[in-house]
C-alpha positions in Angstrom: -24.1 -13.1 10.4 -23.1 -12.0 6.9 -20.2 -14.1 5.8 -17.3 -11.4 4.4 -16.5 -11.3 0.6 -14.3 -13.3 -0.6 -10.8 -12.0 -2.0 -12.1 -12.8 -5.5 -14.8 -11.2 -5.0 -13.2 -8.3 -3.8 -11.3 -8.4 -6.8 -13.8 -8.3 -9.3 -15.4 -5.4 -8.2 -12.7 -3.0 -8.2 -13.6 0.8 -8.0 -12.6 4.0 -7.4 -12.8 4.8 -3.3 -16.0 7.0 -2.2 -14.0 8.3 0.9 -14.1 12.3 2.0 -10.6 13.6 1.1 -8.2 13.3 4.1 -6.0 15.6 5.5 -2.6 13.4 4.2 -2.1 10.6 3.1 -0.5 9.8 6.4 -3.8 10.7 8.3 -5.6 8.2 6.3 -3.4 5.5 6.8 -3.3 5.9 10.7 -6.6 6.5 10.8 -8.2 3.3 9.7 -8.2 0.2 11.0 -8.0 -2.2 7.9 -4.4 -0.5 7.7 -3.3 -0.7 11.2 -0.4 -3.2 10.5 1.0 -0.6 7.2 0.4 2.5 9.5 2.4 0.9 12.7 5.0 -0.6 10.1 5.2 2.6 9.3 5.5 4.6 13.1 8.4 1.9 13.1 10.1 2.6 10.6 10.3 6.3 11.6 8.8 7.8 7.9 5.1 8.7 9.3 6.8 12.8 8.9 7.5 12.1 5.1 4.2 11.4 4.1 2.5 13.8 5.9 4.7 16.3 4.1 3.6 18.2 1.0 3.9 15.4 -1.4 2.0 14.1 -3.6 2.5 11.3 -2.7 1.2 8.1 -4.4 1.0 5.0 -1.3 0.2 1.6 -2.4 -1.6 0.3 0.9 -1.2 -3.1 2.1 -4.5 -4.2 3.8 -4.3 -6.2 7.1 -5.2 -8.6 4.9 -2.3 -8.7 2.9 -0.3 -10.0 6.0 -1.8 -13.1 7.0 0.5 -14.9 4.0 3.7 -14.0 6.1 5.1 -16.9 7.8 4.6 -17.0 11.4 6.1 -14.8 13.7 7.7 -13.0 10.7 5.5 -9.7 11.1 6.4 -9.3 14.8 10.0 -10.1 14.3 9.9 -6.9 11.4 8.6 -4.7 13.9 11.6 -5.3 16.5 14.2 -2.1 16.7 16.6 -3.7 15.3 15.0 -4.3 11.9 14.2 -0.3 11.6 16.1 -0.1 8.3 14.2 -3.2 6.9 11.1 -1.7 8.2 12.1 1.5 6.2 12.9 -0.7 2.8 9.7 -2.5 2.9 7.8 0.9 3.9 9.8 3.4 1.2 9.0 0.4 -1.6 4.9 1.1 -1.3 6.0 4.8 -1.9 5.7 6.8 -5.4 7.0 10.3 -5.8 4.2 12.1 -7.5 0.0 11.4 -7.4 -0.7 8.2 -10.1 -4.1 7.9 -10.6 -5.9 4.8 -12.1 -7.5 6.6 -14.9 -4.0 6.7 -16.0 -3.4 2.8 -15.5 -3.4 1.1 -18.6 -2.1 -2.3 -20.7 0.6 -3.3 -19.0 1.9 -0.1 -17.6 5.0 0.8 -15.9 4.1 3.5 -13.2 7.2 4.3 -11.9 9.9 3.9 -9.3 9.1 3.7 -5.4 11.3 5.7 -3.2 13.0 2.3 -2.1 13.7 1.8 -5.8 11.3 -0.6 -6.8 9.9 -0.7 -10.2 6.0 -1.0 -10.3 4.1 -1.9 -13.2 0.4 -2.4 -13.4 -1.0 -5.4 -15.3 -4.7 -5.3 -16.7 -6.3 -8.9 -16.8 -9.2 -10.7 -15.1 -8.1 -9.0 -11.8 -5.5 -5.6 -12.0 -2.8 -6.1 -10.2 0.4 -4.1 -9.6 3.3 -5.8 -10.0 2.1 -9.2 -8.7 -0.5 -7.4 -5.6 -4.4 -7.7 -6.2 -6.1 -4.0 -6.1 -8.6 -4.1 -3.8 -9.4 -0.1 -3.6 -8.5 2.8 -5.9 -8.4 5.9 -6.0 -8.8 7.2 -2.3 -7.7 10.8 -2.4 -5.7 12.9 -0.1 -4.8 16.8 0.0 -1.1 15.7 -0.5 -1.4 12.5 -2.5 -3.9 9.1 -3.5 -4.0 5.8 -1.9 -4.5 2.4 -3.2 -4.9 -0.5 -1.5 -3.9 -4.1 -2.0 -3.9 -7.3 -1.2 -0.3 -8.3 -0.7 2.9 -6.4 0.2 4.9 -5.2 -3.0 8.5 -6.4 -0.8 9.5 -8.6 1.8 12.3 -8.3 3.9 15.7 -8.9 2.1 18.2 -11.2 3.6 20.7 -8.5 4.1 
């Protein structure tokens, strides 16, 4: 059996995504499963509507991947009803107004404010990273926005 690539690996050979365009950039999400654990944080969190919506929308796209750093049980605990607005903070601070593509990434780049308020900034060096999350995929493009993925979430929960 082929052993997987590694994350460094990953990271050094960064390109733009060779996907057919999607419908939304919610239909991409939900329909893949390397994003399963985004896509149900984001059925949780009650904002799957927004970002099937006109947009554009630019979505910076935790892998599954990007989880396993949590501590245990943390994940599960997230998803519970009664973390809903959490959920929502998390979910709204992987959200850009607008479609930001990487041809436009440069330097050290600021690219804006996520709709959680969040200020992203992209940082060219041996790997590119935004803020302080590997990219793993670029450029995957949707008829209301583009889609990036990385390797770790851009928030945790707060301790509100």
């Amino acid at each position: 059996m082929a052993q997987a690539p590694s994350v460094k690996e990953q990271l050094q050979s960064v390109e733009p995504a060779a996907h057919p365009q999607a419908d939304s950039v919610l239909s991409l999400i939900t329909g893949s499963a390397q994003y399963s654990i985004f896509a149900n944080m984001l059925q949780r969190s009650g904002l799957t509507s927004m970002l099937s919506g006109k947009g554009p929308f630019t979505v910076l796209v935790p892998s599954n991947a990007a989880f396993s750093s949590l501590p245990a049980g943390a994940l599960e605990a997230l998803l519970q009803p009664q973390n809903k607005s959490k959920l929502a903070e998390i979910v709204t601070n992987h959200i850009l107004p607008g479609a930001i593509y990487s041809k436009d990434w440069t330097g050290n780049a600021y690219l804006g404010t996520t709709l959680g308020g969040q200020a992203l900034t992209y940082t060219a060096s041996q790997y590119e990273q935004i803020n302080s999350a590997p990219v793993v995929l670029k450029d995957i493009q949707t008829a209301n926005g583009v889609v990036h993925v990385i390797n770790a979430p851009l928030s945790l929960p707060s301790s509100r």
